[in-house]
HTML snippet that shows the backbone in 3Dmol.js (N, CA, C, O; Angstrom):
<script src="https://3Dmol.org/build/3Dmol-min.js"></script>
<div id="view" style="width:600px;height:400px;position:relative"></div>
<script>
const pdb = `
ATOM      1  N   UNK A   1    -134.411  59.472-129.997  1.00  0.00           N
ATOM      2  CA  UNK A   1    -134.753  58.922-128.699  1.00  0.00           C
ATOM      3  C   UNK A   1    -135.912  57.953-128.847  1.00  0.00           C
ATOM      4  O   UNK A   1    -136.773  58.085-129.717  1.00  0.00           O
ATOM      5  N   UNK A   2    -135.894  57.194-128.155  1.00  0.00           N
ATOM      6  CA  UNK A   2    -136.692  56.060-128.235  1.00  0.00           C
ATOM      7  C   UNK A   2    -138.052  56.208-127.292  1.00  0.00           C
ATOM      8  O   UNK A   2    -137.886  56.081-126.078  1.00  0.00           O
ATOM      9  N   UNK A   3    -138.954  56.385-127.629  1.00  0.00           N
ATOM     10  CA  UNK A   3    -140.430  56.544-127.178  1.00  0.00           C
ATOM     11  C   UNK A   3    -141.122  55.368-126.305  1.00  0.00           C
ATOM     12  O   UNK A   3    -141.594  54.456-126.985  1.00  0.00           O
ATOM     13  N   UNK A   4    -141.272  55.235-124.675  1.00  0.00           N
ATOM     14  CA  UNK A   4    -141.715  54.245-124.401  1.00  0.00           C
ATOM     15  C   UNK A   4    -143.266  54.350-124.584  1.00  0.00           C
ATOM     16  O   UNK A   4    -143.987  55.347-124.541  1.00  0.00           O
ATOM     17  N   UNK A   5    -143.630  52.793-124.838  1.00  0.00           N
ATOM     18  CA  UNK A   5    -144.804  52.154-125.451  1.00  0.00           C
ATOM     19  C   UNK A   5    -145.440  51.775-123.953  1.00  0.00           C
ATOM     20  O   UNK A   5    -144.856  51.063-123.137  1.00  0.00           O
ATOM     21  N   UNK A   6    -146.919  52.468-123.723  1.00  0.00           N
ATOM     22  CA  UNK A   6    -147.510  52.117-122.705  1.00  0.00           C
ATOM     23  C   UNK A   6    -148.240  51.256-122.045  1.00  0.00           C
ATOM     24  O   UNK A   6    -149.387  51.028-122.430  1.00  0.00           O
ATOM     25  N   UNK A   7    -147.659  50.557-120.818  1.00  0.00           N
ATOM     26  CA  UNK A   7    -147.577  49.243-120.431  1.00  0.00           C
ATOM     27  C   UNK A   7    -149.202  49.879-120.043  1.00  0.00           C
ATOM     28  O   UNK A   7    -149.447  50.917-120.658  1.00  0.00           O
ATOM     29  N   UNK A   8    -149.593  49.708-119.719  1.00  0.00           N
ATOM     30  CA  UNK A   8    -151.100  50.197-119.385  1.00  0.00           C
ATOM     31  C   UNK A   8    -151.608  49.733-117.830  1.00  0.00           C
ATOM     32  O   UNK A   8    -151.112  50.297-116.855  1.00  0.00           O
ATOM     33  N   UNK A   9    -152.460  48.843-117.694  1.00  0.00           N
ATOM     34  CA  UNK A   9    -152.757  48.009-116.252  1.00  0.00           C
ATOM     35  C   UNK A   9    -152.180  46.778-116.260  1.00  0.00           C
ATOM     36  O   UNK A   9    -152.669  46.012-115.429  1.00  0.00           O
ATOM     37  N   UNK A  10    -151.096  46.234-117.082  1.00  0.00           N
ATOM     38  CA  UNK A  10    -151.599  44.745-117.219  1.00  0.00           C
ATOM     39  C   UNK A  10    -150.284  44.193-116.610  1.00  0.00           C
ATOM     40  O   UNK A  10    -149.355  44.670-117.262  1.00  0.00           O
ATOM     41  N   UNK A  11    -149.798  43.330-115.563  1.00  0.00           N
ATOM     42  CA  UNK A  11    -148.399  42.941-115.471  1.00  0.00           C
ATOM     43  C   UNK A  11    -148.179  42.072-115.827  1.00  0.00           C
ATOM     44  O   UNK A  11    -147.082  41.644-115.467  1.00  0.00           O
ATOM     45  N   UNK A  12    -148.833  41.368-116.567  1.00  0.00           N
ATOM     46  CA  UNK A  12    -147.982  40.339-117.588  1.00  0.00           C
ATOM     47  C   UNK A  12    -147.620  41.190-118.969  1.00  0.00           C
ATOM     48  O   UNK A  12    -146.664  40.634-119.510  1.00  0.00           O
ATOM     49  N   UNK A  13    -148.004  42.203-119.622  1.00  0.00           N
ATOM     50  CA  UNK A  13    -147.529  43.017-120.219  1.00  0.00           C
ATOM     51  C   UNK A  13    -146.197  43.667-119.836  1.00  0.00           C
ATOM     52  O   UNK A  13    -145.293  43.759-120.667  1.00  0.00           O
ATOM     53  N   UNK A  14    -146.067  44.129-118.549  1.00  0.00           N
ATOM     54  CA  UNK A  14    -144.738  44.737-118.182  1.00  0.00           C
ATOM     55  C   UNK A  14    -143.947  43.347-117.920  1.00  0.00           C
ATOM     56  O   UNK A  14    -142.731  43.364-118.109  1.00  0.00           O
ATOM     57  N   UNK A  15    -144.621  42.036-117.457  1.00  0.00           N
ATOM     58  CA  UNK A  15    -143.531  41.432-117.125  1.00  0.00           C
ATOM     59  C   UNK A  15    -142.606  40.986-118.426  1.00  0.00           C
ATOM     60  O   UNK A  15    -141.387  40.838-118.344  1.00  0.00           O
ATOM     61  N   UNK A  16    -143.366  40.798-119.624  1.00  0.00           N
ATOM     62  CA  UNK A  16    -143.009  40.664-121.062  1.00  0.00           C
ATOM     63  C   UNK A  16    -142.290  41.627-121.590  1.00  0.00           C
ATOM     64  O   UNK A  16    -141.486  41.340-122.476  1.00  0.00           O
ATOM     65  N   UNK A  17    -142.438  42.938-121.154  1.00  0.00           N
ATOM     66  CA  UNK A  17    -141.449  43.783-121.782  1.00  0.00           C
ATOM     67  C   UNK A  17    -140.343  44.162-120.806  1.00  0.00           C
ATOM     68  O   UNK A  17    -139.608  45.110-121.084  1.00  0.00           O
ATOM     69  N   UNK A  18    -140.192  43.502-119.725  1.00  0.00           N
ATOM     70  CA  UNK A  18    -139.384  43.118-119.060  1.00  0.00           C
ATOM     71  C   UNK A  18    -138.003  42.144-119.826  1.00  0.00           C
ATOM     72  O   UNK A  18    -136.876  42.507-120.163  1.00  0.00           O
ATOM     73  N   UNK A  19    -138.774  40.624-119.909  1.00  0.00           N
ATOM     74  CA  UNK A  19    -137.884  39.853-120.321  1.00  0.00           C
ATOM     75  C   UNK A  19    -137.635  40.226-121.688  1.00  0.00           C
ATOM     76  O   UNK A  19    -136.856  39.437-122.220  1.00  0.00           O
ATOM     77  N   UNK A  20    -138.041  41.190-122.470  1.00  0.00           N
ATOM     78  CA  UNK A  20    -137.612  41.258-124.084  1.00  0.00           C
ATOM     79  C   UNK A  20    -136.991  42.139-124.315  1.00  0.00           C
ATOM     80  O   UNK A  20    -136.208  41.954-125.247  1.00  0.00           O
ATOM     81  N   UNK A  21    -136.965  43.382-123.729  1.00  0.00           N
ATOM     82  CA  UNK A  21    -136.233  44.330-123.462  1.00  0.00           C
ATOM     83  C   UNK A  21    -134.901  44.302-121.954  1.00  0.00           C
ATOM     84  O   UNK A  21    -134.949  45.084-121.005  1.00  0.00           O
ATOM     85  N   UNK A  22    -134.023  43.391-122.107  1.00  0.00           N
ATOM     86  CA  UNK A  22    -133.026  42.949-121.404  1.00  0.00           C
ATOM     87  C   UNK A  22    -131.787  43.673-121.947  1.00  0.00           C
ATOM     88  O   UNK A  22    -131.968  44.260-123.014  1.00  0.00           O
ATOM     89  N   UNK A  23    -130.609  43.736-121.429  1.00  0.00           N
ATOM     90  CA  UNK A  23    -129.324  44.121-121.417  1.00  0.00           C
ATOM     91  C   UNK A  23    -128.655  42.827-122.368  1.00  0.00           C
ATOM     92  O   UNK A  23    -128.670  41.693-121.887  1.00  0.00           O
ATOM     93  N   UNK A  24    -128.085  43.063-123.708  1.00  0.00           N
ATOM     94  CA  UNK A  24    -127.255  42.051-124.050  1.00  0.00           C
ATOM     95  C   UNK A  24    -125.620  42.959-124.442  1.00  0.00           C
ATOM     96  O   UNK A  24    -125.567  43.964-125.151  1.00  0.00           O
ATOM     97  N   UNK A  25    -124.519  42.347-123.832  1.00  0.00           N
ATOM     98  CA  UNK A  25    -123.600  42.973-123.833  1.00  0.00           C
ATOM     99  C   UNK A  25    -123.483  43.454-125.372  1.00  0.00           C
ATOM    100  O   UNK A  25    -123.949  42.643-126.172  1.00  0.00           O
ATOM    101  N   UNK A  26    -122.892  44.740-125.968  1.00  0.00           N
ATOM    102  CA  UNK A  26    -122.293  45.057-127.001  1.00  0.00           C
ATOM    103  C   UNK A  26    -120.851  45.759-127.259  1.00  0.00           C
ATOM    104  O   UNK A  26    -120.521  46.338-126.224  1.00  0.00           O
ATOM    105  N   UNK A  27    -119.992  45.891-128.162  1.00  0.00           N
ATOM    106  CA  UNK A  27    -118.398  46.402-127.689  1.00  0.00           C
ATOM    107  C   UNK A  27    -118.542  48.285-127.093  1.00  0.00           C
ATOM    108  O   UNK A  27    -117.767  49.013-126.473  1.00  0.00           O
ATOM    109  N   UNK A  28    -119.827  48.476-127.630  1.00  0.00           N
ATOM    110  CA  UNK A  28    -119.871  49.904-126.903  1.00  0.00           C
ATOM    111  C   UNK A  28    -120.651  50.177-125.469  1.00  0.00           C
ATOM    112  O   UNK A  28    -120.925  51.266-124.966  1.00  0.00           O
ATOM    113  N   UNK A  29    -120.901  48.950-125.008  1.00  0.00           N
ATOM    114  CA  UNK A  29    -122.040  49.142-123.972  1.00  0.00           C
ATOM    115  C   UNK A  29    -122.954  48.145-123.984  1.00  0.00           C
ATOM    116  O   UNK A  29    -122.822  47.308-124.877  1.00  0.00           O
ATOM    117  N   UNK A  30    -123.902  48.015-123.175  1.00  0.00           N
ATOM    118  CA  UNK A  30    -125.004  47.019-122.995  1.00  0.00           C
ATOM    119  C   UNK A  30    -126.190  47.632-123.595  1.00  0.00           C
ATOM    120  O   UNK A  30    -126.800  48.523-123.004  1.00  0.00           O
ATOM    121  N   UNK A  31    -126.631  47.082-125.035  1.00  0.00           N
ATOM    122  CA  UNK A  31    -127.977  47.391-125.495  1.00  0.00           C
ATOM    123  C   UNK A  31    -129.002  46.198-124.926  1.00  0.00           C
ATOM    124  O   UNK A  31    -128.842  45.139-124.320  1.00  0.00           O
ATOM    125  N   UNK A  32    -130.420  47.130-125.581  1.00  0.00           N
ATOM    126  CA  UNK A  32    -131.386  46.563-125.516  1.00  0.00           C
ATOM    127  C   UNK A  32    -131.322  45.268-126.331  1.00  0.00           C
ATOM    128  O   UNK A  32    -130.715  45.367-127.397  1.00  0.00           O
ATOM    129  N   UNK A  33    -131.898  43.936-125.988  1.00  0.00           N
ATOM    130  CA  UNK A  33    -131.735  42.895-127.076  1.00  0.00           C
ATOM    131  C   UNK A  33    -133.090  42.928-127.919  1.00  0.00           C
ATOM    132  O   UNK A  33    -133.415  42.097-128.768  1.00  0.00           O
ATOM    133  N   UNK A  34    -133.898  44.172-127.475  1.00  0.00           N
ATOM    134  CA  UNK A  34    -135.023  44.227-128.390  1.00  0.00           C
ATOM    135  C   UNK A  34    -134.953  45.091-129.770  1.00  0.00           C
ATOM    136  O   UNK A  34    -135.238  44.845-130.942  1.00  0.00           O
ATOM    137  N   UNK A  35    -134.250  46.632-128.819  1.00  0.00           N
ATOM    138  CA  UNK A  35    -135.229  47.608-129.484  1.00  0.00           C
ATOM    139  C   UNK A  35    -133.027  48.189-130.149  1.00  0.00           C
ATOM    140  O   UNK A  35    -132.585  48.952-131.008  1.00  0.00           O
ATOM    141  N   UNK A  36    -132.584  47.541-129.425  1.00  0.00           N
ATOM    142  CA  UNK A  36    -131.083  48.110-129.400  1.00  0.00           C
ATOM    143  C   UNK A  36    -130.730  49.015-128.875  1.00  0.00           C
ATOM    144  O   UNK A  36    -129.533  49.229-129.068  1.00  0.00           O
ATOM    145  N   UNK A  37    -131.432  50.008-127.988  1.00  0.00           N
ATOM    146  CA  UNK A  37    -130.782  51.483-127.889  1.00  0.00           C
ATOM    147  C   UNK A  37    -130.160  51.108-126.319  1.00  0.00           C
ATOM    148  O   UNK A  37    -130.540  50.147-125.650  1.00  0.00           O
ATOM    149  N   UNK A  38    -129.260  51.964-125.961  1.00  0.00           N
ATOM    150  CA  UNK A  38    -128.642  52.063-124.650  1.00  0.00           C
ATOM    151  C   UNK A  38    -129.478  51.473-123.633  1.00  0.00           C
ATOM    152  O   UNK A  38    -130.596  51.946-123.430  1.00  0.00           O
ATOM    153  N   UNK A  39    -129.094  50.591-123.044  1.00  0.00           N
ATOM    154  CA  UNK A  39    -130.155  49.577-121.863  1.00  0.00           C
ATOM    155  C   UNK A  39    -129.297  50.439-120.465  1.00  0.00           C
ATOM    156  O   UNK A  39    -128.136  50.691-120.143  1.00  0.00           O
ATOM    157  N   UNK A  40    -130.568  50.654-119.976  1.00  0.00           N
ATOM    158  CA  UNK A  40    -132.105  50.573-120.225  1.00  0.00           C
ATOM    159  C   UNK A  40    -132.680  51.329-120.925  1.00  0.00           C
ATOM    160  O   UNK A  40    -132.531  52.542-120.780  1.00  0.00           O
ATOM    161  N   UNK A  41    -133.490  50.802-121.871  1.00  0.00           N
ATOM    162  CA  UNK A  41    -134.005  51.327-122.546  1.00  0.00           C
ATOM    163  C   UNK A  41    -135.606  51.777-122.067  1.00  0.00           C
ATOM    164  O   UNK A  41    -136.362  51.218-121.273  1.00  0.00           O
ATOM    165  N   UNK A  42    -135.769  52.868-122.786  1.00  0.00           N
ATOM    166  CA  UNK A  42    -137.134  53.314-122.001  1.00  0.00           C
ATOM    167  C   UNK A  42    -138.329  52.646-121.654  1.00  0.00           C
ATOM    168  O   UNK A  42    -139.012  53.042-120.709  1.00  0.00           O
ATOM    169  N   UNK A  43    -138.810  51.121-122.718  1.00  0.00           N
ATOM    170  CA  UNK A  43    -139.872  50.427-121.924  1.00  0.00           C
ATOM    171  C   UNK A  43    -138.939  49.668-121.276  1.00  0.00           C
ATOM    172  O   UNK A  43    -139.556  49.254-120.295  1.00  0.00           O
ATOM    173  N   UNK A  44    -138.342  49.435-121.250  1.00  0.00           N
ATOM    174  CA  UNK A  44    -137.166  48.498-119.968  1.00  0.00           C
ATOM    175  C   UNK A  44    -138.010  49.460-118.228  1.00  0.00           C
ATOM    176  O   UNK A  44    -138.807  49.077-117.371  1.00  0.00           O
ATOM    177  N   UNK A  45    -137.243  50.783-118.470  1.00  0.00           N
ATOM    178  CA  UNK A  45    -137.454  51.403-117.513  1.00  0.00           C
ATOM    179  C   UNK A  45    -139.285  51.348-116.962  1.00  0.00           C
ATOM    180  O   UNK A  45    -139.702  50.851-115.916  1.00  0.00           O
ATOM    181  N   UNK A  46    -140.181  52.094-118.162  1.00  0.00           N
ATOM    182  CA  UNK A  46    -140.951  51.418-117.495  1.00  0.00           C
ATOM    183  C   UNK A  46    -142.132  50.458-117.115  1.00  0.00           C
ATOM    184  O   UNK A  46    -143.199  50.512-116.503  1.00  0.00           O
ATOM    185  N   UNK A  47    -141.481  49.681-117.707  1.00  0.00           N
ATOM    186  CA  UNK A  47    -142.036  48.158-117.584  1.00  0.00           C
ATOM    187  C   UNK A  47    -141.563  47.540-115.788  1.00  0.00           C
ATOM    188  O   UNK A  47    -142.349  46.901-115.088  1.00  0.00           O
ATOM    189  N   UNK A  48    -140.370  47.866-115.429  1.00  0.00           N
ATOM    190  CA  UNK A  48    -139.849  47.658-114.445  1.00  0.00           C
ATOM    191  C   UNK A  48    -140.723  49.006-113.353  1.00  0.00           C
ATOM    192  O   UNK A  48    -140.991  48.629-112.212  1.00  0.00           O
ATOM    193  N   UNK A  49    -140.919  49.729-113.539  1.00  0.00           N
ATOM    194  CA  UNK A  49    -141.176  51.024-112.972  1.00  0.00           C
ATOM    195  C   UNK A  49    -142.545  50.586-112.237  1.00  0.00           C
ATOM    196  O   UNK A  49    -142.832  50.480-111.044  1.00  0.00           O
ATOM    197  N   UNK A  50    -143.380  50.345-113.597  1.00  0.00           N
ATOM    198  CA  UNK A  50    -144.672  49.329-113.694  1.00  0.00           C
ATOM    199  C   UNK A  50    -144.987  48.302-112.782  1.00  0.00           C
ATOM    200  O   UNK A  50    -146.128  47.982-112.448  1.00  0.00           O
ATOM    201  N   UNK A  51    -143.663  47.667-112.291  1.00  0.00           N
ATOM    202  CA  UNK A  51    -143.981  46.140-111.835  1.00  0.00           C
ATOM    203  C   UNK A  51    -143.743  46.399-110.083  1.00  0.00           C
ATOM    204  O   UNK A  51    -144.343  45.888-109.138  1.00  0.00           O
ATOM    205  N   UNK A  52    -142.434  47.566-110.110  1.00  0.00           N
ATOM    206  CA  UNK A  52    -142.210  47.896-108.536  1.00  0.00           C
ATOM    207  C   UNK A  52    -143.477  48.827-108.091  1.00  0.00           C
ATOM    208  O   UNK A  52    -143.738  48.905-106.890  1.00  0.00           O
ATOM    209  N   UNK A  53    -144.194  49.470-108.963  1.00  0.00           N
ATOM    210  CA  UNK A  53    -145.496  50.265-108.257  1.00  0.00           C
ATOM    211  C   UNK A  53    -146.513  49.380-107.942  1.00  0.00           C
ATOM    212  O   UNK A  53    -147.505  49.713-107.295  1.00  0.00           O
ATOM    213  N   UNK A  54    -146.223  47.787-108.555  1.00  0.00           N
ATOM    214  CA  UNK A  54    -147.400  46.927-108.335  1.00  0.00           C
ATOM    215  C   UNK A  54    -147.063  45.857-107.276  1.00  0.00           C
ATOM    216  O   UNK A  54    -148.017  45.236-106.808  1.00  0.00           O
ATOM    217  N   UNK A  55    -145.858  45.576-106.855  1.00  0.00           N
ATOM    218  CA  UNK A  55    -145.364  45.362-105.417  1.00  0.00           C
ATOM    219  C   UNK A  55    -144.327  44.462-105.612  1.00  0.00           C
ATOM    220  O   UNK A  55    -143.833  43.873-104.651  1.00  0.00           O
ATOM    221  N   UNK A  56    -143.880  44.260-106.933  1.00  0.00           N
ATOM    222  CA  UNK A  56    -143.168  42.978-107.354  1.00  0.00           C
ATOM    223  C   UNK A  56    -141.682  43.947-106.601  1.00  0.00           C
ATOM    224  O   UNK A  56    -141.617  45.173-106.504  1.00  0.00           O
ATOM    225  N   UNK A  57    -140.697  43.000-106.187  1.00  0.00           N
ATOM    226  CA  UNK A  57    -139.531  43.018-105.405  1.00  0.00           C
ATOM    227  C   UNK A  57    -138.080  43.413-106.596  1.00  0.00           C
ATOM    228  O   UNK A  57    -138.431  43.208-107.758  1.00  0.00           O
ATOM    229  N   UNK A  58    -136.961  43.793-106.503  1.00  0.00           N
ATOM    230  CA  UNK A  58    -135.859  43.599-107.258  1.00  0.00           C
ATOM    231  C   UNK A  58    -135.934  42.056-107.821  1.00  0.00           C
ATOM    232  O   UNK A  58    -136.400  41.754-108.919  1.00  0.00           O
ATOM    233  N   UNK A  59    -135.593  41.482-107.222  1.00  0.00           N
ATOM    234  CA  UNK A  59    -135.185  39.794-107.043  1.00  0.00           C
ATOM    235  C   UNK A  59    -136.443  39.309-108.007  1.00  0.00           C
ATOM    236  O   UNK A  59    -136.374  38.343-108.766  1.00  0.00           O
ATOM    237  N   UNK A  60    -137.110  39.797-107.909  1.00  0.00           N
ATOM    238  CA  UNK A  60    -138.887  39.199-108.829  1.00  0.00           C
ATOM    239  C   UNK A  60    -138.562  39.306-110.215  1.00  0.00           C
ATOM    240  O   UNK A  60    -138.658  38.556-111.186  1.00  0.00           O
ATOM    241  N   UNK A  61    -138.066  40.692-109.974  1.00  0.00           N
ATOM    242  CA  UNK A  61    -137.791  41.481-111.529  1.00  0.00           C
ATOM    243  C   UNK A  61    -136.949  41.000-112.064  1.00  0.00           C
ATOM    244  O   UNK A  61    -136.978  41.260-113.267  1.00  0.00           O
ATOM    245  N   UNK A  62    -135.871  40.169-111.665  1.00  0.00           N
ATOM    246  CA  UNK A  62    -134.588  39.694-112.195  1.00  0.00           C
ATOM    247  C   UNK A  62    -134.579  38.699-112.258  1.00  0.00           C
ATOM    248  O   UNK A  62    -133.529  38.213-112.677  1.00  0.00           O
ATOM    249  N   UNK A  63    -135.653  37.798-111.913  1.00  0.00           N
ATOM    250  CA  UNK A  63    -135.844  36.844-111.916  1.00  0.00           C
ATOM    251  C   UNK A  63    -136.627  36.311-113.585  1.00  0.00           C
ATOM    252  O   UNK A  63    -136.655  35.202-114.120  1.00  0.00           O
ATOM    253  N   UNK A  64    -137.151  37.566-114.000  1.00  0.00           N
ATOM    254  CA  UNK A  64    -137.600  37.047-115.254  1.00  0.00           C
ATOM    255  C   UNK A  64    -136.724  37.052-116.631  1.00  0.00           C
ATOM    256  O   UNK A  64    -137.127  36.838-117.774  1.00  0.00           O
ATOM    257  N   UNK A  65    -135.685  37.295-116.278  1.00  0.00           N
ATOM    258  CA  UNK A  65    -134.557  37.403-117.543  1.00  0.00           C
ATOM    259  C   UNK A  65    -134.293  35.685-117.370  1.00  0.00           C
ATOM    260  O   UNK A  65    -133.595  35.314-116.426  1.00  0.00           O
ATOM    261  N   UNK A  66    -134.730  34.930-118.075  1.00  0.00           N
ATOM    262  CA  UNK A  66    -133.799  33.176-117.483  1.00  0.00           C
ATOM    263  C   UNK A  66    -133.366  32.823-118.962  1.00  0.00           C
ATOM    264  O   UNK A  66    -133.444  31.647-119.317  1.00  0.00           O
ATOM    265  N   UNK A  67    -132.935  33.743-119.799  1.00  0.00           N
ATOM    266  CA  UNK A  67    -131.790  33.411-120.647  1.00  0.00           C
ATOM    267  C   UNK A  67    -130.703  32.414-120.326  1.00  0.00           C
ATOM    268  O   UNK A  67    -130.255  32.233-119.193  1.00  0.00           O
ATOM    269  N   UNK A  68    -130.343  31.826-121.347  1.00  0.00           N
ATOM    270  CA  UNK A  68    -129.535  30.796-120.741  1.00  0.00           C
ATOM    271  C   UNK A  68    -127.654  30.634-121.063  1.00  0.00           C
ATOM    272  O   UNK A  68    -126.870  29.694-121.190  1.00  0.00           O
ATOM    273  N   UNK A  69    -127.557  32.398-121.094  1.00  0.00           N
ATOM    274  CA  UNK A  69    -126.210  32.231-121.497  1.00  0.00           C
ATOM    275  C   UNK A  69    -126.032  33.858-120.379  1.00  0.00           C
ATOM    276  O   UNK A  69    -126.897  34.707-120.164  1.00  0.00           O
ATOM    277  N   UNK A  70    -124.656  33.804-119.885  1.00  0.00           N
ATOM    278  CA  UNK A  70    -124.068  35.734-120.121  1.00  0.00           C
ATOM    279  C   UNK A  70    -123.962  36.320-121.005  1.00  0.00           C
ATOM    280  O   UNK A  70    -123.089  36.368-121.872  1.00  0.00           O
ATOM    281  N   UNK A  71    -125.395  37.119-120.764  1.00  0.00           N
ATOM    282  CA  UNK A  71    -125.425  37.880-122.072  1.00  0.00           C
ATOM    283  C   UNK A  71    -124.951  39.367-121.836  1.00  0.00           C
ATOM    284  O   UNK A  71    -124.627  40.219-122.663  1.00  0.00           O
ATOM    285  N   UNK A  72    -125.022  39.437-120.103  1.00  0.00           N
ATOM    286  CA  UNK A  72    -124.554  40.766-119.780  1.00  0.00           C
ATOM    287  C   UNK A  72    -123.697  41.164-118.674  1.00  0.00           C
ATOM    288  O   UNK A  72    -123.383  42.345-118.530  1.00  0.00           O
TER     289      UNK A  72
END
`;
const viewer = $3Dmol.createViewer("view");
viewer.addModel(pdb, "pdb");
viewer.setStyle({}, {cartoon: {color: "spectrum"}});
viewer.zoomTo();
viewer.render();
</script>
């Protein structure tokens, strides 16, 4: 199991492990494009967890993936 790494106070920290820890499709499922394990992966979760306790919206949060292909 994969151990999340603690985003601490900082939201440009969660917003970074936000966009790096993203969903990229794989033939068994959607991994992490960071860490690989089943997305979401645990700093996925809470890095995002992180950002909605700090007032940021869905739409905010999804807004920081701007990859430029379907990756998922």
């Amino acid at each position: 199991m994969n151990t999340p790494k603690p985003i601490g106070t900082d939201e440009a920290a969660a917003a970074h492990a936000v966009r790096t820890h993203c969903a990229i499709d794989y033939p068994g499922g959607p991994r992490c494009l960071n860490c690989h394990a089943k997305f979401p992966c645990d700093t996925h979760v809470a890095a995002v967890d992180f950002l909605l306790d700090a007032g940021w919206d869905d739409a905010a949060i999804m807004a920081l993936d701007v990859r430029t292909g379907p990756w998922f």
